[in-house]
C-alpha positions as a printed NumPy array, in Angstrom:
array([[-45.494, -48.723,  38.583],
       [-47.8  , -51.676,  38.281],
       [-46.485, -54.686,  39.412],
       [-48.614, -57.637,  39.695],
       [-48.869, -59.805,  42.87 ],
       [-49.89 , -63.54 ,  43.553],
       [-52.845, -64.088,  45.396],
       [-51.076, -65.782,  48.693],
       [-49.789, -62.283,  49.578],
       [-50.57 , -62.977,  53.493],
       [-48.27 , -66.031,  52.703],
       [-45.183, -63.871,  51.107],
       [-45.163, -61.196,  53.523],
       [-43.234, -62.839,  55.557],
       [-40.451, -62.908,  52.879],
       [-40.587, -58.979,  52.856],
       [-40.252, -58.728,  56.46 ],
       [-38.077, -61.363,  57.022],
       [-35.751, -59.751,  54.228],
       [-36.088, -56.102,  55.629],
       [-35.448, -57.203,  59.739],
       [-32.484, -59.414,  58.054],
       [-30.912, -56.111,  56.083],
       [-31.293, -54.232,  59.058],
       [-30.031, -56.158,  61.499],
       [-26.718, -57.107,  59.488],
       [-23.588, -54.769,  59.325],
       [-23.185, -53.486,  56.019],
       [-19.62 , -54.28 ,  54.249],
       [-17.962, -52.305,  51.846],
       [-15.707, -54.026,  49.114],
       [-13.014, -52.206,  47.211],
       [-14.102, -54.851,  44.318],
       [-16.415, -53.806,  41.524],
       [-19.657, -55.478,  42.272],
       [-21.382, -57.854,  39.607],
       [-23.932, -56.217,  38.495],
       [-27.158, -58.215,  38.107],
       [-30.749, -56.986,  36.649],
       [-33.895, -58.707,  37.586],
       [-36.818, -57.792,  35.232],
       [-40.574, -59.14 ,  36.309],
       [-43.367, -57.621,  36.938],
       [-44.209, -59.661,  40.117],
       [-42.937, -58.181,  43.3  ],
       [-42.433, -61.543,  44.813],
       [-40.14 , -62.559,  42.207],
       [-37.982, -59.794,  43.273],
       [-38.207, -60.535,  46.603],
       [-37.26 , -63.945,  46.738],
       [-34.681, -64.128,  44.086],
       [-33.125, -61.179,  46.557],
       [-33.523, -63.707,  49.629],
       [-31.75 , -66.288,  47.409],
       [-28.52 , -64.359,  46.365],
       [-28.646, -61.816,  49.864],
       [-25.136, -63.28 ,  50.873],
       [-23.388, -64.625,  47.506],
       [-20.383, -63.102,  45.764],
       [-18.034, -64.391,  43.195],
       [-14.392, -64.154,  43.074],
       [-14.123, -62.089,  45.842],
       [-16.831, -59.634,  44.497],
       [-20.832, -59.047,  45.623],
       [-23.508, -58.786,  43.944],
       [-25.256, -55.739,  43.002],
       [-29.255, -56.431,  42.333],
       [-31.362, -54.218,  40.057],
       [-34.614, -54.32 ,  39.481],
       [-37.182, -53.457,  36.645],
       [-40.979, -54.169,  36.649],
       [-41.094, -54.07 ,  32.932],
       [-39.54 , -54.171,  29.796],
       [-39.697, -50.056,  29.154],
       [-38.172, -50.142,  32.732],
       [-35.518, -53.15 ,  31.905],
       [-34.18 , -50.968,  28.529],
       [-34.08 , -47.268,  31.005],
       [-32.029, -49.338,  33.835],
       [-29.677, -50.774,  30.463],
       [-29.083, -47.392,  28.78 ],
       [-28.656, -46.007,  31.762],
       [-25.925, -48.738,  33.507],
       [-23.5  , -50.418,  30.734],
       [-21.523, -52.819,  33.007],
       [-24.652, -55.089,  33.888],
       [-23.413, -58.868,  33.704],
       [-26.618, -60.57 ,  33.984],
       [-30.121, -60.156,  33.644],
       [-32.544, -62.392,  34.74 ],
       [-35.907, -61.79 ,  32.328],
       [-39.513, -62.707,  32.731],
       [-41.064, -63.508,  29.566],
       [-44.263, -62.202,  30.089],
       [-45.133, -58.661,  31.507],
       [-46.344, -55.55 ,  30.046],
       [-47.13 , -58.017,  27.18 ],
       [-47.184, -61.526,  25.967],
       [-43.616, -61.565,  24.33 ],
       [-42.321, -58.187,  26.087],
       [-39.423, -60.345,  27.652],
       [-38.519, -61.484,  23.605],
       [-38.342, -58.37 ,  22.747],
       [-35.989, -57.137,  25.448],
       [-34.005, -60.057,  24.497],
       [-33.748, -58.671,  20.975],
       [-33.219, -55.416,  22.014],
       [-30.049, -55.984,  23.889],
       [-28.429, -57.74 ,  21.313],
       [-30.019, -55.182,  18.528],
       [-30.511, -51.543,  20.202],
       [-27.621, -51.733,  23.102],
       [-25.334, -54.2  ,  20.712],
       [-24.465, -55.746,  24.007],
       [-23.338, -59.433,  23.375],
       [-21.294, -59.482,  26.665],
       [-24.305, -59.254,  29.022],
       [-25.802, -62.813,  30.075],
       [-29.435, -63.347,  29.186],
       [-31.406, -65.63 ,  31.165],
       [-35.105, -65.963,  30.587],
       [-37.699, -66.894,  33.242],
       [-40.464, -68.367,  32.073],
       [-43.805, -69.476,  33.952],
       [-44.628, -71.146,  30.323],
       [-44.152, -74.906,  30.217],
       [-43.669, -77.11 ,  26.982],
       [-40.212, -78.056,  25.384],
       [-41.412, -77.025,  22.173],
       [-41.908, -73.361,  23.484],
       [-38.295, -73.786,  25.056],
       [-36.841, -75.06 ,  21.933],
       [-38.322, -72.319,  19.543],
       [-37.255, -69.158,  21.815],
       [-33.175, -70.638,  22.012],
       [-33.41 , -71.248,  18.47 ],
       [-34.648, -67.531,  17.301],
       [-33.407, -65.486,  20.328],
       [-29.927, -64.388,  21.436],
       [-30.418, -65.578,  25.047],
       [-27.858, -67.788,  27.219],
       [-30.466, -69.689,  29.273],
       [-34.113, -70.49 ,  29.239],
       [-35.659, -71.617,  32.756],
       [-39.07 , -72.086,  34.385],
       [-39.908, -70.552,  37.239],
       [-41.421, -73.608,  39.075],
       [-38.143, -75.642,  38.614],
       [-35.799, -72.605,  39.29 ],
       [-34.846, -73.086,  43.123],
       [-32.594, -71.575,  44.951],
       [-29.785, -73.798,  44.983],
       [-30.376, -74.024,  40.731],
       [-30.513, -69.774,  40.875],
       [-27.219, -69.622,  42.438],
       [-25.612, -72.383,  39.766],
       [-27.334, -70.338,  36.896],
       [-26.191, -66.833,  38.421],
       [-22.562, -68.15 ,  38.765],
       [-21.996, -70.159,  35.503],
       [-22.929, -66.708,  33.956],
       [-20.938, -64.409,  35.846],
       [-17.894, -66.295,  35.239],
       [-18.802, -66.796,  31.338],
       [-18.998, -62.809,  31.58 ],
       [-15.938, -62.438,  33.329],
       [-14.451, -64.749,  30.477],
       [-16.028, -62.921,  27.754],
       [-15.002, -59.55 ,  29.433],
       [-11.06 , -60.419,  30.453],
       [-11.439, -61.737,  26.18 ],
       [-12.422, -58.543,  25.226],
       [ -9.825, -56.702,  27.15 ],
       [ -6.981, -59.109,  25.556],
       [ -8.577, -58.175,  22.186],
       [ -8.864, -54.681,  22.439],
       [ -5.371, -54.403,  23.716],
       [ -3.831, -56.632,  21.157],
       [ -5.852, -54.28 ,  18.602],
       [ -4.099, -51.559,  20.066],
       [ -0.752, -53.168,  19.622],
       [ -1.9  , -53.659,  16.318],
       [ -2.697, -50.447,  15.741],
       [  0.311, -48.976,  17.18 ],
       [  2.547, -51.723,  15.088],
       [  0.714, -50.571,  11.765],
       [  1.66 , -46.781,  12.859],
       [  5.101, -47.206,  13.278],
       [  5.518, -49.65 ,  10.633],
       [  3.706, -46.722,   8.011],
       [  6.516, -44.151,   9.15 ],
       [  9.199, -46.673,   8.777],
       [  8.262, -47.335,   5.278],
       [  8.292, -43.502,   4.659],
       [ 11.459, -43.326,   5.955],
       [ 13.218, -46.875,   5.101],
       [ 13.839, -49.264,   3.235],
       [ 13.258, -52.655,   4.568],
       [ 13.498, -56.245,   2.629],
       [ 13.14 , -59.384,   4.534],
       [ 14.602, -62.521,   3.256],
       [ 14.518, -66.573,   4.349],
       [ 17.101, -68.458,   5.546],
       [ 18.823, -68.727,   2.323],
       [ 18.634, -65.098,   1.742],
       [ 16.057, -65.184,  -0.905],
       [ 13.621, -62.158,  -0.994],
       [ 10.191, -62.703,   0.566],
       [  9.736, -59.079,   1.012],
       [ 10.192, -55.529,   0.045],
       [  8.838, -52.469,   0.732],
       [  7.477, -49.579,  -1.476],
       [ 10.732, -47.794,  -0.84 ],
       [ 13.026, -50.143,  -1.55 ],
       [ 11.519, -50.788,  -4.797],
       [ 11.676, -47.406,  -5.384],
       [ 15.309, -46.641,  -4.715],
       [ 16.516, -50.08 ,  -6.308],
       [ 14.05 , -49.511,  -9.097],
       [ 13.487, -53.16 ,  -9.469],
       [  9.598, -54.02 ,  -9.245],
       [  8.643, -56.731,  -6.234],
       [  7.669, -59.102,  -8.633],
       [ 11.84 , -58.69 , -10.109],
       [ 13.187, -58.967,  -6.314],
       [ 10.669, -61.795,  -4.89 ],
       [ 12.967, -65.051,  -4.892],
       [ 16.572, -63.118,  -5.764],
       [ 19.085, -62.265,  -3.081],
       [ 20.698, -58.845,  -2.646],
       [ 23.394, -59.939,  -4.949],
       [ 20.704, -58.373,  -7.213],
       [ 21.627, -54.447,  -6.55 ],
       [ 25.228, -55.552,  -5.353],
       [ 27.667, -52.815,  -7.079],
       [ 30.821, -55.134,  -6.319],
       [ 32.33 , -52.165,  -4.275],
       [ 32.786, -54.109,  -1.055],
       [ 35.276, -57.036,  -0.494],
       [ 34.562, -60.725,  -0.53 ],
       [ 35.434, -60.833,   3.494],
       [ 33.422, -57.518,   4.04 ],
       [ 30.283, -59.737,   2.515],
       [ 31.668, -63.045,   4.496],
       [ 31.322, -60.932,   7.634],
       [ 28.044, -59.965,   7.562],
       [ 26.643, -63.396,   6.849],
       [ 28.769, -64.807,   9.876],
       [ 27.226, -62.255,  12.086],
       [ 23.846, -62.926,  11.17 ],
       [ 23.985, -66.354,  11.562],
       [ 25.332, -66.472,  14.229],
       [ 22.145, -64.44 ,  15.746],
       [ 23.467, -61.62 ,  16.325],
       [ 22.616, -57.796,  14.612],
       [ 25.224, -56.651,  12.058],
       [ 24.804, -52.805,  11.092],
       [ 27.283, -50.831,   8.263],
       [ 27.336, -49.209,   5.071],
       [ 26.689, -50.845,   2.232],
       [ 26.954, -49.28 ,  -1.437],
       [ 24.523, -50.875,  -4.349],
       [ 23.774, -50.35 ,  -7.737],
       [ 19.86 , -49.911,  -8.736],
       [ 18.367, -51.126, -11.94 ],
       [ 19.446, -48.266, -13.848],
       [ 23.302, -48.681, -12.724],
       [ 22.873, -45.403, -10.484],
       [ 25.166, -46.38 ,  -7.629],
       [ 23.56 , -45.34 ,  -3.861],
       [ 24.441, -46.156,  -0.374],
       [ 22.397, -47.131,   2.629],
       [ 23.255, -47.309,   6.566],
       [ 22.209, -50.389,   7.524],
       [ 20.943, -52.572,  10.108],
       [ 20.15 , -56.477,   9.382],
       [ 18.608, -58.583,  12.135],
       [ 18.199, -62.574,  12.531],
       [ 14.769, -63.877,  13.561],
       [ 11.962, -66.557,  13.19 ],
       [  8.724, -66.517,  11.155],
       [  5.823, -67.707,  12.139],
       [  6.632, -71.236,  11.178],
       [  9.806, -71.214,  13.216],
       [ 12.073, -71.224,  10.489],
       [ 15.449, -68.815,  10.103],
       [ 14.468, -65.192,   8.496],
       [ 16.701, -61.861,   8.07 ],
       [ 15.061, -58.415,   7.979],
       [ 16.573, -55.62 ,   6.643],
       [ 16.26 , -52.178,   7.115],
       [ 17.864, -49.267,   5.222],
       [ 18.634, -45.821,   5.488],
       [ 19.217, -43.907,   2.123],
       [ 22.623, -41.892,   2.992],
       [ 23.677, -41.707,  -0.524],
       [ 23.44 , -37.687,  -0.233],
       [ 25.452, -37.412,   2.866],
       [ 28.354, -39.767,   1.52 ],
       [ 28.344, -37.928,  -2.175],
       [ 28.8  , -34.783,   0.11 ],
       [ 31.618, -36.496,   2.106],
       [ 32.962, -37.549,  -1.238],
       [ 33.126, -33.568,  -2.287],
       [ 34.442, -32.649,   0.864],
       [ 37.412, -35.249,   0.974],
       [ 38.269, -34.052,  -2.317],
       [ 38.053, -30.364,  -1.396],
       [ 40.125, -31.114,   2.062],
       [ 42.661, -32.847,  -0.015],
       [ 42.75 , -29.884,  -2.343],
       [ 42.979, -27.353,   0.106],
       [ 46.075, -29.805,   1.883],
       [ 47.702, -30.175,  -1.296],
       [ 47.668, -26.081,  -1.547],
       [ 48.507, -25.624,   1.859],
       [ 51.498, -28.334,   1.61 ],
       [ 53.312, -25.748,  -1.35 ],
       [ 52.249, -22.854,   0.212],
       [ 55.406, -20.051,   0.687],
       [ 53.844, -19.137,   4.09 ],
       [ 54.684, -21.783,   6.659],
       [ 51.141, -22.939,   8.339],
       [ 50.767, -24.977,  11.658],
       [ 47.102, -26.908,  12.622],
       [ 47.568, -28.044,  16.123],
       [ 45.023, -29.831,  17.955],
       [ 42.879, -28.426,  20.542],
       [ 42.575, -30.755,  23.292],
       [ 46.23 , -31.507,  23.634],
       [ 47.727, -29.128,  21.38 ],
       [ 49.152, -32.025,  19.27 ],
       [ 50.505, -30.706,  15.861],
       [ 48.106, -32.458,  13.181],
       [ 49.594, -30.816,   9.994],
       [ 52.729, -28.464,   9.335],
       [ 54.03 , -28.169,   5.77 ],
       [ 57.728, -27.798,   4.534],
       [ 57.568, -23.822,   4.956],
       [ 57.096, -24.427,   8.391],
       [ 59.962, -26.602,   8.74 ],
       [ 62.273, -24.11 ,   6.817],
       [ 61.289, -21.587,   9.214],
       [ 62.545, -24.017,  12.414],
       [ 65.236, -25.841,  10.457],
       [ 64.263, -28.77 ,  11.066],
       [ 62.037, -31.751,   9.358],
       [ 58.09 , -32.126,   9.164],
       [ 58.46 , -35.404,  11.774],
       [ 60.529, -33.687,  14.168],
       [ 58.133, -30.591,  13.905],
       [ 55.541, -33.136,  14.58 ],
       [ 57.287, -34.432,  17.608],
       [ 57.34 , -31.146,  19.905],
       [ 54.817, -29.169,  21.407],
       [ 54.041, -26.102,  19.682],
       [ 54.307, -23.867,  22.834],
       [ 58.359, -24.912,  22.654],
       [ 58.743, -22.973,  19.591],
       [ 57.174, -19.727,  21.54 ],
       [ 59.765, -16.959,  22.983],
       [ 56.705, -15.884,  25.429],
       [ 54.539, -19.753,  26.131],
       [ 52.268, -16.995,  28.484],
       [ 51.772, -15.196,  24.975],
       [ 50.68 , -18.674,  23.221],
       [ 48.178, -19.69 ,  25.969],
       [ 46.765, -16.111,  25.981],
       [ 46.557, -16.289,  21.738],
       [ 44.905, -19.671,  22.067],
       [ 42.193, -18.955,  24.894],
       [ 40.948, -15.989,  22.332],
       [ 40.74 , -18.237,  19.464],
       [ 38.652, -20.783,  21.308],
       [ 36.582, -17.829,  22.694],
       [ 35.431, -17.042,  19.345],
       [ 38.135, -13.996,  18.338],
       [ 40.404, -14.951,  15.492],
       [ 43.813, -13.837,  15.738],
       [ 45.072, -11.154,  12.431],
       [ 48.364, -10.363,  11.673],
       [ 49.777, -10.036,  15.037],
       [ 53.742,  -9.773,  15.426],
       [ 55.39 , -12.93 ,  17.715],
       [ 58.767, -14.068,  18.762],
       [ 59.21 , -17.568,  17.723],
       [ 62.397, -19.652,  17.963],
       [ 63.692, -23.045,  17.171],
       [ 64.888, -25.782,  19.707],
       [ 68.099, -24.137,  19.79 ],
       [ 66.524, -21.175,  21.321],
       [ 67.806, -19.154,  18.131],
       [ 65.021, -16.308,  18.005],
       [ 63.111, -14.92 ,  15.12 ],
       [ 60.063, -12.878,  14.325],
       [ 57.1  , -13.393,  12.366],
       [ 53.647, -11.893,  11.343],
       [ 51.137, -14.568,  12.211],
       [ 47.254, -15.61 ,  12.292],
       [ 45.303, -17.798,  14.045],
       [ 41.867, -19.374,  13.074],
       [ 39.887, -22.068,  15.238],
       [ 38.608, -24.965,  12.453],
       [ 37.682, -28.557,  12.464],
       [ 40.555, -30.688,  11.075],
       [ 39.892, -34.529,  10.733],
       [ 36.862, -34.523,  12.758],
       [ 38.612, -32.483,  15.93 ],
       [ 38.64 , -29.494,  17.086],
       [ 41.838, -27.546,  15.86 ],
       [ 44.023, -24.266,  15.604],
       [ 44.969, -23.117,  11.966],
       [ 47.999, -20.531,  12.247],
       [ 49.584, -18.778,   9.577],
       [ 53.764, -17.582,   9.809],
       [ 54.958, -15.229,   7.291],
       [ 58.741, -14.35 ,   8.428],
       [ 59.533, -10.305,   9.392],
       [ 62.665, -10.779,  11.443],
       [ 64.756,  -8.81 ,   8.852],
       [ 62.259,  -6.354,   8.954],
       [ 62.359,  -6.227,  12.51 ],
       [ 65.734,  -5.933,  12.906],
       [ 65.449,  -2.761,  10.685]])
């Protein structure tokens, strides 16, 4: 390492000894805070030793300093690669070369693309001009001359450009979390617009937005929706007061969610679940978004299955064979037709009234039917001894299937009548 020394080196070695006995003879403290990292680059000893002597005791928001040192700019770039959380570096101009200082100056900025790191030059050049040209055309934060740099204008410079790191560094934190957010936002909002539709309107209700989706479904163009209100797809299915709801609900801040059937371009009719929430834009003022699940499938399939349920009720209602669906959780009869009030003489509502087990010779031989059925074993053709409420017994061949009836759980049992065969 060459390093080049003044000629008053019997008048500086004091500094080196006075610096070592002092290191020595104090106890070393260890903070839990990161340290501030600080590089000095010169390739005068001295200059290393004193600015140490100058900062030996000073921290900064309750953290110490760390010193580096580099005798040259080859050194200065080896230390940077090598260390990426330096805050400050305090550079000689002149070293290995003329301009070697410069150039580490560019490189930081260039090579490391480090604009966080605070650049101070040291200089023993005098002249404004000189001053003046190297702020202009380099990327530096300070520019000071050694001769008017003393200790009590070190410490100012050292501090002013730790905190404007700190700044710089709590800035880039905010920003790279909010670019995360971001990030994260423009994620979720991509799946939502694969999976929903979403429209947000003004106050008024006017269209300011729609997404891909919606267009597609509605198969109106944004350019068609832009400016119109939903009365645009409405398919005049629902109610004035079912409309007159939602509105109150919304403005009235609060989140109004439903089914709502519309009618698309082509007069296709589809429904959507949906979910319509108040807010603010960005210039305070009222806005409604929208966002839309496409359930027309599952209520064309409800549709079909309404139909087929009141098919298969109609059937069952005529049927010669009296049938019973009684409800699992409190054996409640749900459905009886008139063949099963023929069988107990008495009406559908007073069939309706009793429990089924009262209509059993043997309740012991209902419980033990019904545990198999909601075990998973059907009940086929199996002869029972019924009677009415007057206790008038009669025989029958019966089934028993577990189903869902009306969205619970239920017993289907069929009754053919055998008591004249039994008594045979």
């Amino acid at each position: 390492m060459n390093t080049k020394v003044s000629g008053d080196t019997e008048n500086k070695e004091w500094l080196i000894d006075d610096v070592a006995a002092e290191r020595a003879a104090a106890p070393v403290q260890e903070s839990v805070e990161q340290p501030w990292r600080v590089l000095i680059v010169d390739d005068d000893v001295d200059v290393h030793v004193v600015t140490r002597l100058a900062l030996r005791n000073v921290s900064f928001m309750g953290r110490p300093l760390q010193l580096l040192s580099a005798y040259s700019g080859k050194e200065a770039m080896e230390v940077m690669r090598a260390t990426d959380d330096i805050a400050l570096v305090l550079l000689d101009v002149m070293m290995e070369t003329d301009d070697a200082g410069l150039r580490v100056a560019k490189q930081i900025r260039g090579e490391l693309n480090n604009h966080l790191m605070r650049v101070v030059l040291r200089t023993g050049q005098a002249g404004q001009s000189v001053e003046n040209r190297v702020i202009v055309d380099y990327d530096i934060n300070d520019y000071k001359s050694k001769t008017d740099l003393t200790t009590q204008k070190l410490f100012t410079t050292v501090i002013a450009s730790l905190r404007a790191y700190g700044s710089l560094m709590a800035t880039t934190k905010s920003q790279a979390a909010l670019a995360a957010s971001l990030n994260k936002f423009r994620d979720l909002q991509a799946a939502l617009d694969q999976h929903a539709l979403v429209s947000a309107t003004d106050g008024e209700g006017k269209i300011t937005h729609a997404n891909e989706k919606f267009c597609s479904v509605s198969q109106y163009p944004l350019e068609q929706l832009l400016g119109q209100d939903h009365r645009i797809i409405n398919s005049s299915y629902h109610p004035k007061e079912f409309i007159a709801n939602l509105w109150q609900t919304i403005q009235s801040g609060k989140t109004w969610e439903g089914e709502i059937r519309n009618r698309s371009k082509d007069g296709n009719l589809y429904w959507v679940s949906s979910t319509l929430v108040p807010g603010r834009d960005e210039n305070g003022k009222t806005k409604y978004v929208a966002v839309f699940t496409d359930i027309t499938e599952r209520k064309q399939t409800e549709a079909r299955l309404q139909v087929s349920e009141a098919r298969m009720r109609r059937l069952l209602e005529i049927s010669p064979i009296a049938v019973s669906i009684a409800r699992v959780s409190d054996n409640h009869l749900l459905f009886g037709n008139q063949s099963l009030s023929d069988l107990f003489h008495i009406t559908g509502e007073q069939v309706k009234q009793h429990n089924p087990v009262e209509f059993w010779q043997d309740a012991a031989q209902c419980r033990e039917i019904y545990d198999s059925v909601l075990n998973g074993t059907n009940v086929i053709n199996r002869h029972l001894g019924l009677q009415t409420l007057e206790k008038q017994p009669f025989w029958v061949l019966a089934s028993f299937f577990l189903l869902e009836y009306e969205g619970e759980q239920a017993i289907l049992g069929w009754y053919s009548d055998v008591t004249a065969v039994k008594k045979e």
